[in-house]
N, C-alpha and C positions, 0 to 999 in steps of 0.2 A: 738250386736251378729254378728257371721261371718255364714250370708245366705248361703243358698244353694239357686243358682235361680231359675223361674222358667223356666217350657222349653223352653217356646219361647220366654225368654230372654236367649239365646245361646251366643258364642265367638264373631259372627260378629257387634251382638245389642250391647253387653258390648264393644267392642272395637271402635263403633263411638261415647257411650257415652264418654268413658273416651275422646279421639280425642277432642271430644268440650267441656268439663269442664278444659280441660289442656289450649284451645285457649282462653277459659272465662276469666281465669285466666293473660294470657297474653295480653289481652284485655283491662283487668281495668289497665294494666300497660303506654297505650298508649300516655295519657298528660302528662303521669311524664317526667324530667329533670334527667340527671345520676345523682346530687346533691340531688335529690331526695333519693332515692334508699337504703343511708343508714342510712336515720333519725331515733333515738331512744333516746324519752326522759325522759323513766324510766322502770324500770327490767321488768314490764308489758308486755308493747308493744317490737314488734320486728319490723327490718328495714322491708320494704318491699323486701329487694333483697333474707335478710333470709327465707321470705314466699318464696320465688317463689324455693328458694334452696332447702328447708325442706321437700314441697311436692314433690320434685325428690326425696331426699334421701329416702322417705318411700317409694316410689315404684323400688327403686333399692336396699334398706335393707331388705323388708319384702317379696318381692316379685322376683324379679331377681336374689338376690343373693342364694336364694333356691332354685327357678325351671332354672332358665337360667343354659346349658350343660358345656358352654367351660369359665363360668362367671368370668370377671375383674372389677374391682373396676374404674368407671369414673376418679378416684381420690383416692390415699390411705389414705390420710388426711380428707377428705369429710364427712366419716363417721363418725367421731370425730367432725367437725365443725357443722354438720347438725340435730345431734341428739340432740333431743330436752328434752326427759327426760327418756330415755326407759334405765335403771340400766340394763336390762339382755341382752345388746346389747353390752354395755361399758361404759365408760367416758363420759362425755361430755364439749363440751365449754362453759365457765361460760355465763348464760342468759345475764345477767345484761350488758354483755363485747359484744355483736352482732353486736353494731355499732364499733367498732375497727376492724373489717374485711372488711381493706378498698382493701381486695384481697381473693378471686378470687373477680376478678372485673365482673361488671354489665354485660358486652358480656360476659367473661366465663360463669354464671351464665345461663344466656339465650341457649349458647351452649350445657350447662349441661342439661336442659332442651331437647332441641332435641335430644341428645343422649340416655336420657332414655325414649322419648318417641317414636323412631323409634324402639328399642329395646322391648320394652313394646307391639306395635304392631305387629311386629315377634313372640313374643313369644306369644302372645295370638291367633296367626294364626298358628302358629305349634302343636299350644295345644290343638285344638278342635279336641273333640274322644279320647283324653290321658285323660287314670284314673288318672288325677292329677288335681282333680275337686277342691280343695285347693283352685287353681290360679284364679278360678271366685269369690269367695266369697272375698277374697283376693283382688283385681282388684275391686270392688263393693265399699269395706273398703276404699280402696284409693282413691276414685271420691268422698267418701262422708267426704274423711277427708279433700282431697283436696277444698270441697262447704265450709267446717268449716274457711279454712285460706283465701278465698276469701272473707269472711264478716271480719274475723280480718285485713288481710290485709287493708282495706280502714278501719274499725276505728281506726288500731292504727295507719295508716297516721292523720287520722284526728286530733287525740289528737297531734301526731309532730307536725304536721302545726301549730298548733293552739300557739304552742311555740315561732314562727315568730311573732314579730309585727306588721309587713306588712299584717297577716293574707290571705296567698296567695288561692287562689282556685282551689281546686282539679282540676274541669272542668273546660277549658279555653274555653265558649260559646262566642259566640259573643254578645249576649244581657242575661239578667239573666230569670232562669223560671220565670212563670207566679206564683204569690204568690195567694194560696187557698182563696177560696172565703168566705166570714163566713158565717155559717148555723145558724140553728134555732132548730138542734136538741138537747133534753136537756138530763141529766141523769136521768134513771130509776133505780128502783130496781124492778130484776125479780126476782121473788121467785122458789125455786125449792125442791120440797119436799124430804124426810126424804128415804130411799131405798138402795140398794146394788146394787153397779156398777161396774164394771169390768174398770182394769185398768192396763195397760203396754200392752205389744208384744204379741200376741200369737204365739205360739210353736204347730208345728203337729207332734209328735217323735221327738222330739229336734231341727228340722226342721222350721225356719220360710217360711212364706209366702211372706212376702216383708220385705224389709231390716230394721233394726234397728241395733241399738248400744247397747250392752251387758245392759248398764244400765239403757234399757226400760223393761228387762223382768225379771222374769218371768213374766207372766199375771196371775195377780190376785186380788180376791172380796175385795170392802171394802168398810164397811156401812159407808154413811153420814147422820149426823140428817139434817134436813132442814134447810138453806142455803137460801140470798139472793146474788143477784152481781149486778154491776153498768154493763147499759146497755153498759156503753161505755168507752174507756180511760180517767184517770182522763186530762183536757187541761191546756193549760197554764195559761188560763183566775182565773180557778177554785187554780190554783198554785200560781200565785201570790197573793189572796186572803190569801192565808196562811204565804206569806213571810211579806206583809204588816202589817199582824196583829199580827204579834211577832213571827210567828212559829218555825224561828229560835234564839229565844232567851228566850222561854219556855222548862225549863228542865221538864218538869212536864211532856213533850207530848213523850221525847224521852228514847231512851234506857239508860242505865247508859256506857255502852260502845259508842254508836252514839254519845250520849253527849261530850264524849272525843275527840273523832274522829273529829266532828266538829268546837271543841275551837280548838284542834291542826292547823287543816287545816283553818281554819277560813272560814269554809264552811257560805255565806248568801245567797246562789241563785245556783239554777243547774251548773252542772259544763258548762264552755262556753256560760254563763249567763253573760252583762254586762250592766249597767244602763251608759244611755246618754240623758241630756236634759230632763229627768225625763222619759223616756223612755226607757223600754227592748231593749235590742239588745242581738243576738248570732252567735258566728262563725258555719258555715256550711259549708259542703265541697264542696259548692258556693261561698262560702267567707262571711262576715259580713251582717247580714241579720237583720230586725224587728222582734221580736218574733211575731207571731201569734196568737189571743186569742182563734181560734178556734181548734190549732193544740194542739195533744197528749205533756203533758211535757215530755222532753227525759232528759237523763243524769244525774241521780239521782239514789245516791244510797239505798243499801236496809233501812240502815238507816235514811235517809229520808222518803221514802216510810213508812216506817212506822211511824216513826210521824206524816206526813201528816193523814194517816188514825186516827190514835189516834184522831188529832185535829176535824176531821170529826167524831166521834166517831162511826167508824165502825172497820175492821181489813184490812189486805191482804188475799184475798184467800189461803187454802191451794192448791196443784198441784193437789193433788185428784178433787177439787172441779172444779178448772179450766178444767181437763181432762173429767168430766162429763158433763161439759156447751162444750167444743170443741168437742168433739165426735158424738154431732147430728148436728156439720157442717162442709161444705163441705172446703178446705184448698183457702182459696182465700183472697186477699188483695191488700197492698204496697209491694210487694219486691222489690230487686234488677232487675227484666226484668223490673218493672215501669220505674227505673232510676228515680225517684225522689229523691232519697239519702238523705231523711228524711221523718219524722213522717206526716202522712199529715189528714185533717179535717175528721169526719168519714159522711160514705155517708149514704143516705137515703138506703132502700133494706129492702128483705123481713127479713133477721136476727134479731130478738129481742136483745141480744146479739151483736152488732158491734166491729168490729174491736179484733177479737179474735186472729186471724192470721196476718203476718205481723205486719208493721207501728214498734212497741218496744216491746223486749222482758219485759215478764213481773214478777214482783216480785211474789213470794208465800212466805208464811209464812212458809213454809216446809224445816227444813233442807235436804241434799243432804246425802242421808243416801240408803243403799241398801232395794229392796224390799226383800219380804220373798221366801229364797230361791234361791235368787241372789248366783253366782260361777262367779268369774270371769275368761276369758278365758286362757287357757294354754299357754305359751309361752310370747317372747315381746309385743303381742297384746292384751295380759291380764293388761296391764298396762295404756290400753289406758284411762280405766273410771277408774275402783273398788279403785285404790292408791289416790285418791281423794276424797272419799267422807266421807267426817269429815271439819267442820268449814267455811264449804261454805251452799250457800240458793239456791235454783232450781226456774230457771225464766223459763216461756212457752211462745209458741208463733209465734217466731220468728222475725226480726225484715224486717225496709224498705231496708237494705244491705244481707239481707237471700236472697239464692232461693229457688225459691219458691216450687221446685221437691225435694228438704231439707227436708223440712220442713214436719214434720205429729202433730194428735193431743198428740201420747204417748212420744215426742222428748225431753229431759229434759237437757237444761242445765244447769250452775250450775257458779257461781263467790262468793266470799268473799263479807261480807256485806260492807263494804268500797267502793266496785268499783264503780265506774262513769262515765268511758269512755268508757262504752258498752251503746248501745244503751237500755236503760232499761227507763220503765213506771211504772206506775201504775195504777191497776183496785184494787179497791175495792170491801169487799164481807162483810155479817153482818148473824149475827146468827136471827132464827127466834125467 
């Protein structure tokens, strides 16, 4: 949804956030190599240079080129190479083809960057006290689509790299982090009774309170019977125990589509899963690492995800259910300010519930379907969720590449059941 702020988030507090979500951005860019820049190894993922291009063009197409007086295009061609899917804008350049733009090169790119954000800052300084209160909520859209491409950004590096044999490492550290300690915490089941719970955005006069995305709201009731959930992320330990014991060569546990899915692919272990010396190993964007048995399994799709549950004989949470365990806590975890840049053990603390937030987005059993009463918004920016939501699943959460001011409990996003190369988990949930 496109906020109105509130007061005493004015023109000056909006324009040092955007200032440092734009420098975050140029931040995670600082190990890379210009060879970097334009890796893309399937219609999925985009180059890193396209992130960094695409979050300009949404603040010079949705935003500039409406409120800016005397407004010229960075580029007349730009608008066509950077639009990423919005039909009521124009054209666009085929997904699939992103890495064949080995021009505007990596310094243009960066340049282009400067220029919309000197520009961006003017006009957010000329516009405080102009009825063209549009340009805040607007400006708000763009720091939080730009938080969206700075977690894609590093995973879809992560999945390129991983295409190297060399398997190179994001971070050039001089020695490697310190690998998680193992714990002694085990899984529970917490029970949660039967009631009606309030679930999405609230709206005061069509008016949010804090920002969300069109497709958290409307806010509205919905009874759950009672419900258990696993206290904690399912781990690797608990994951291997499933690969070892046939899980992926029981049709019995999975979908009849998973089933497909997986003989095609020849899925037998999470994506960026490799066995050495009878031993796990995965690529991380540290470079080749031990799997961990205390760490969250990451890189699995909903199709596994759900077999694994089956094999366990429980399900996935629906998002409802998850939104009601995430709602009596508070947003804290793994993110991207840890800089751990993966899933990490869950810690001791007063949460019954661990690891809700952060560490891996997580699967629901819920398709990505509109709630009741859902409109989506007028214009380009009405395309940003509502054209979506049909044949994909809604993960919560957030992962260890989110930030963490992202991230809330009603934030819902949403991948095709095949995907793998988003940082996804799974928690388990079971009927009483």
């Amino acid at each position: 949804m496109l906020d109105k702020v509130k007061p005493d988030s004015g023109f000056e507090v909006i324009t040092k956030h955007f200032e440092s979500i734009r420098k975050l951005t140029e931040d995670l860019c600082q190990g890379l190599d210009v060879e970097d820049y334009n890796l893309q190894a399937m219609a999925d993922t985009s180059p890193v240079k396209w992130h960094l291009a695409h979050t300009s063009w949404f603040f010079e197409t949705i935003i500039l080129k409406r409120f800016e007086s005397d407004f010229e295009p960075f580029h007349e061609q730009f608008e066509y190479l950077f639009n990423s899917y919005y039909n009521a804008i124009g054209e666009q350049f085929l997904r699939p083809n992103r890495h064949l733009l080995s021009r505007p090169t990596v310094a243009e790119v960066f340049e282009y960057r400067r220029n919309i954000n000197e520009r961006m800052v003017e006009l957010l300084s000329s516009a405080e006290g102009n009825p063209k209160t549009d340009i805040l909520p607007l400006t708000v859209l763009g720091i939080n689509h730009e938080q969206q491409h700075q977690e894609l950004l590093l995973t879809d590096l992560k999945y390129n790299f991983y295409q190297n044999p060399l398997m190179p490492s994001y971070r050039h550290a001089e020695t490697d982090p310190p690998e998680n300690s193992v714990n002694d915490l085990k899984q529970r089941w917490i029970t949660f009774d039967s009631g009606v719970c309030t679930i999405g955005k609230a709206l005061s006069d069509g008016v949010a309170e804090k920002f969300g995305f069109d497709n958290e709201s409307p806010q509205h009731k919905h009874y759950l019977q009672g419900f258990q959930m696993c206290s904690c992320l399912i781990t690797n330990a608990e994951y291997i125990d499933f690969i070892e014991q046939g899980g992926y060569q029981r049709s019995e546990l999975w979908l009849s589509d998973g089933w497909a899915v997986k003989n095609e692919h020849g899925w037998k272990a999470p994506l960026y899963w490799f066995k050495k010396d009878d031993a796990w190993y995965h690529y991380t964007l540290d470079g080749v690492k031990k799997v961990q048995d205390s760490e969250p399994v990451a890189h699995v799709s909903y199709y596994e995800a759900d077999a694994f549950a089956a094999w366990k004989g429980a399900r996935l949470p629906t998002e409802q259910e998850w939104e009601r365990v995430a709602a009596e806590q508070l947003v804290s975890g793994s993110f991207l300010q840890a800089e751990h840049l993966k899933p990490i053990a869950p810690k001791t603390g007063d949460a019954v519930v661990k690891q809700v937030f952060g560490e891996l987005w997580q699967w629901t059993s819920s398709s990505y379907s509109p709630y009741p009463g859902y409109r989506p918004l007028a214009g380009a920016v009405g395309e940003y969720n509502g054209k979506f939501m049909i044949n994909q699943y809604v993960l919560r959460g957030g992962s260890c590449v989110s930030s963490q001011g992202h991230i809330r409990a009603t934030y819902r996003n949403f991948f095709y059941p095949d995907a793998r190369w988003q940082f996804s988990g799974i928690r388990l949930a079971k009927d009483l």
